[in-house]
N, C-alpha and C positions, 0 to 999 in steps of 0.2 A: 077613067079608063086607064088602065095598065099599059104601055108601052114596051117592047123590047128591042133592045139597040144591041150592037156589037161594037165594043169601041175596041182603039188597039192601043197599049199603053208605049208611048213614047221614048220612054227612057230603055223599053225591051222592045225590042220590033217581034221578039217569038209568041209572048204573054199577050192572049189575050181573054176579055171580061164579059161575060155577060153582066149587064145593066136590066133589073127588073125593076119596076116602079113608076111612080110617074114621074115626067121628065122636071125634074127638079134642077135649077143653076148647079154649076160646079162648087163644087166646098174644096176651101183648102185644108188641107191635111199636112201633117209633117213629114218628109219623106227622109229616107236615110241618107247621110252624107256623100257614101261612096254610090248611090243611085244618082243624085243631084248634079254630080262632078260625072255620070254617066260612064263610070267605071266598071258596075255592075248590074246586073238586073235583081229586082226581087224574087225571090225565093228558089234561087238558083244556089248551088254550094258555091264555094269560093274560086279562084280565080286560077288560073295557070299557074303563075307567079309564086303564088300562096301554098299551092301543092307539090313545088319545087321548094319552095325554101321548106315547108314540114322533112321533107325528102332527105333532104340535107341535115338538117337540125335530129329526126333518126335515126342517120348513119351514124353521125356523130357520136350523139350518145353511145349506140350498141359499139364501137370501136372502142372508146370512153371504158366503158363494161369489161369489154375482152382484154383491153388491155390493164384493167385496175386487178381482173381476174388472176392473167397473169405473173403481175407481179408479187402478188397472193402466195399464186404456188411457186414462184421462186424462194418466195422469203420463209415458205410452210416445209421447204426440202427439195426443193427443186422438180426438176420434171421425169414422167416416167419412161420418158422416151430417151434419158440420157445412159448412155452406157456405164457400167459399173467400174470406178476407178481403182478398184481393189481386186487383187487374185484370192482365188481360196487359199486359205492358211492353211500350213503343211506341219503340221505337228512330227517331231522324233521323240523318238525313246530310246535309249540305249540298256540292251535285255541285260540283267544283272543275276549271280547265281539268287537261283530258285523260285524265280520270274513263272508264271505263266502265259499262257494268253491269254485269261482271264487279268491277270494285273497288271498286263500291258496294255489288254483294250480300256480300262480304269485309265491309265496314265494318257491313254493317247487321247479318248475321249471323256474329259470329267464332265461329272454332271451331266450325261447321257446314259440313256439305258447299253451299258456294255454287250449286250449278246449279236446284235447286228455286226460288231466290229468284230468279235471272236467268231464269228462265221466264215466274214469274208476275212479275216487273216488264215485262218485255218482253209481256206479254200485258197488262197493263194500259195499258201507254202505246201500243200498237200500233203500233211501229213508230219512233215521236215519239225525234228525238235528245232528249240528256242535253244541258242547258243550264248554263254554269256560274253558281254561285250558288242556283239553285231547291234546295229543301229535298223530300226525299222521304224518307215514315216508311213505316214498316214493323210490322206486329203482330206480328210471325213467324207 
């Protein structure tokens, strides 16, 4: 005949077993270290302690990260949030006879399509001939 008992396991006062069977002597079995020295219960997750130091051991790391990151972008050009240590470059030209604004937007901006520059110079002098000698700059 079958028996059923309710035991309550020792080392965890919350765990407990149901025991089906017949009432058979106790068997030793091997238990786990940190059960034995009754540090922990079985099949419980780990321990306070243990989820403090993961805690730590995490931060660590992602600080580790952010900071390996950013010495990355110091060493790849720096950062985008630094202000620019350079002014825009101010090109002159001094108009020479038979200059137009067409070969002074060329001088003033090379290697740019010239017609934006002969716009806006011809919209700032409205109309005003190109005098030879007079100096005209340019910010791009």
């Amino acid at each position: 005949m079958a028996a059923v008992t309710i035991t309550t396991d020792r080392t965890c006062p919350r765990r407990r077993r149901a025991i089906t069977g017949p009432r058979t002597e106790p068997t030793l079995r091997p238990v786990h270290p940190a059960v034995a020295a009754g540090r922990a219960c079985p099949g419980r997750g780990a321990g306070r302690s243990t989820y403090l130091r993961r805690r730590i051991a995490t931060v660590v790391l992602v600080l580790a990260a952010v900071l390996a990151t950013a010495q990355a972008g110091v060493a790849l050009g720096g950062s985008p949030h630094e202000a620019p240590g350079r002014a825009p470059a101010v090109a002159e030209v001094v108009v020479e006879p038979g200059d137009s604004l067409w070969s002074v937007a060329e001088r003033l901006a090379p290697g740019e399509d010239p017609r934006p520059v002969v716009d806006a110079l011809s919209e700032v002098r409205r109309g005003a001939p190109l005098l030879p000698g007079e100096t005209v700059r340019w910010g791009g």
